[in-house]
C-alpha positions, -999 to 999 in steps of 0.1 A, spaced: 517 443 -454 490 418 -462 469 397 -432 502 404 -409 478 424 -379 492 396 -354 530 405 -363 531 443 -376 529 464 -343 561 449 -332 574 463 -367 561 495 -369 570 499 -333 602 490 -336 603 514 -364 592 540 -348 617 539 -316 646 542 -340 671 561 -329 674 581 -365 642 598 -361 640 617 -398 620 595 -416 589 588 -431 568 561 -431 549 549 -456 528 520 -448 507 493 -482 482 476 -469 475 452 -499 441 444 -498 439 428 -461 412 411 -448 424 405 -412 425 437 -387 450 457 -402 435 490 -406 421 488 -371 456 488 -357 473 510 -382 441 535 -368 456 537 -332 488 554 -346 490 591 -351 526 595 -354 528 624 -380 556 603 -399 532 580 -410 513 576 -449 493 542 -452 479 536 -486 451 508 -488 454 483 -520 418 477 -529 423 438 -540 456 416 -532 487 420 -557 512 402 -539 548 420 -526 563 435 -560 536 459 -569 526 468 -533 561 477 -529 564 498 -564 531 512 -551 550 525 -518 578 535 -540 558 561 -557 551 574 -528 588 580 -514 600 616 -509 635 610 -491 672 604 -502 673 568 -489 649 540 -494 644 518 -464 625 481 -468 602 469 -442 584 440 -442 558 432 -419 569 408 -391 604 415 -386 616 437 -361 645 466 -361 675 471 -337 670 504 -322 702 516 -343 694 498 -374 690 533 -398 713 549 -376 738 526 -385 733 522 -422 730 560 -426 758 570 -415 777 547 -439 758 555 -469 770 595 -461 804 581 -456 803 562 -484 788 583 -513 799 557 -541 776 529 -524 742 520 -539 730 499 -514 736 487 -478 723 458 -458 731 439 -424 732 411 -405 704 398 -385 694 373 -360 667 351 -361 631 350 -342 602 328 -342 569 338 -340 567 347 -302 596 369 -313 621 347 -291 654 344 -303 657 312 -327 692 314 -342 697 279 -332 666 263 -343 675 278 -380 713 277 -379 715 271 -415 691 298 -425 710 322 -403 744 316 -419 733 324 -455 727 356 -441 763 357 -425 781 360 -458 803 391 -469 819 395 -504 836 428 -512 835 429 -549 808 438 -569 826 408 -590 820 387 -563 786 392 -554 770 388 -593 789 358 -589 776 347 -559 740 355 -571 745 338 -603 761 304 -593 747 302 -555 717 324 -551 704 354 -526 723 355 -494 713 390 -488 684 396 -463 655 413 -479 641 437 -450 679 451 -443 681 469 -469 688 507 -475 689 518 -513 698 552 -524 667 565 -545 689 583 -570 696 545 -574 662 527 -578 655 559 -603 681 544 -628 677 505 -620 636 507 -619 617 490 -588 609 451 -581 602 428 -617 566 421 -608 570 385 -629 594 369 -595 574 362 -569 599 345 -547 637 360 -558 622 396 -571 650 411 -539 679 389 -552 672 404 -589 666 441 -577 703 436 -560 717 418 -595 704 451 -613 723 474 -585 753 458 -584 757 462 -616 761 497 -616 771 497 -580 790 489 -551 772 471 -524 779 467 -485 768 447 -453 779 459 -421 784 432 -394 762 438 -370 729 419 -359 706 449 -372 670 430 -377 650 402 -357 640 382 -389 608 363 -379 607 322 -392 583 308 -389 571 269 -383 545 268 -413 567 272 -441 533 281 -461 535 313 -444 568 324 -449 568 341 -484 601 324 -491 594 293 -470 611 258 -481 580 243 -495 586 216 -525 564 241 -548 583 270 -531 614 253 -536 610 246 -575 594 284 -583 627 298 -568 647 273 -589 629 284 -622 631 317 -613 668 318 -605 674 299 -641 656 330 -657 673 358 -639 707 342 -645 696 337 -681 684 371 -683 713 389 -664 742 371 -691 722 380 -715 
């Protein structure tokens, strides 16, 4: 997390109330200046390790930070303003057990705005690149490669034998660091998406503050970036 104090108690809240209650969690702060340590400091649930990054270093190494950390079977990512369905590792849990051979499984979502209200129809078009399903781990390289990420970022539940042999996030991406962590799984292994509306994923109206908001400068890093991870991944 990083400056998110006004959105991260309905996260770690909604964390919290799951209904799969053997977890840990293991909160970054990365270097925030907001009041972030004053509300992680009115939790005392016993499940919970928060590590504080000194300066700023941006999502990929905060998030290999955390991964250092981990000391379960299953890797869970959370980021700071969206919020979980009650069921939401309940769900995926029990598939990954069913499913042994699967190295990763995500969900659908639905969409909120910044209130938290429901927004699906204010960002239709955002909300059906999340509504895509390909079966093949054919299929989704080719998807990445030719079309890009449809997979959404904070649904995702990675084995950690898996993240052992495909490493953590490339610290060089900045804005499709998710879509080439899945590139690198898939390769190895299958991935799933279970239909089900599993997350609240929070827009919002700034696009500067969405991480992979549709700003022009935005919108050219993730082209460059998609042109060297496609470059790479043939390679």
């Amino acid at each position: 997390t990083y400056n998110r104090a006004h959105t991260l108690k309905a996260t770690i809240d909604s964390i919290l109330a799951q209904t799969y209650t053997d977890f840990e969690l293991i909160l970054v702060d990365d270097g925030s200046t907001d009041r972030t340590q004053e509300l992680l400091a009115e939790y005392s649930d016993e499940r919970i390790r928060s590590y504080v990054l000194e300066e700023n270093s941006f999502y990929c190494a905060a998030a290999n930070f955390g991964l250092t950390k981990v000391r379960g079977d299953y890797i869970a990512f959370a980021t700071s303003d969206d919020v979980w369905n009650l069921r939401k590792l309940e769900r995926q849990l029990d598939y990954m057990e069913k499913r042994k051979d699967c190295g990763a499984c995500f969900t659908f979502v639905h969409l909120i705005d910044e209130n938290g209200d429901n927004a699906d129809e204010k960002y239709k078009d955002m909300l059906n690149v999340f509504r895509k399903l390909y079966y093949s781990r054919r299929d989704w390289i080719q998807r990445f490669i030719f079309e890009g990420n449809c997979l959404c970022h904070p649904t995702a539940v990675v084995r950690k034998e898996v993240l052992d042999k495909v490493g953590g996030y490339h610290v060089f991406y900045s804005l499709l660091a998710d879509m080439e962590l899945w590139l690198r799984i898939v390769r190895y292994y299958p991935i799933h998406v279970i239909e089900e509306d599993l997350l609240g994923y929070r827009m919002f109206e700034d696009q500067t503050k969405q991480v992979s908001g549709a700003t022009e400068k935005k919108r050219t890093k993730s082209l460059n970036e998609h042109m060297i991870i496609r470059n790479n991944f043939i390679n």
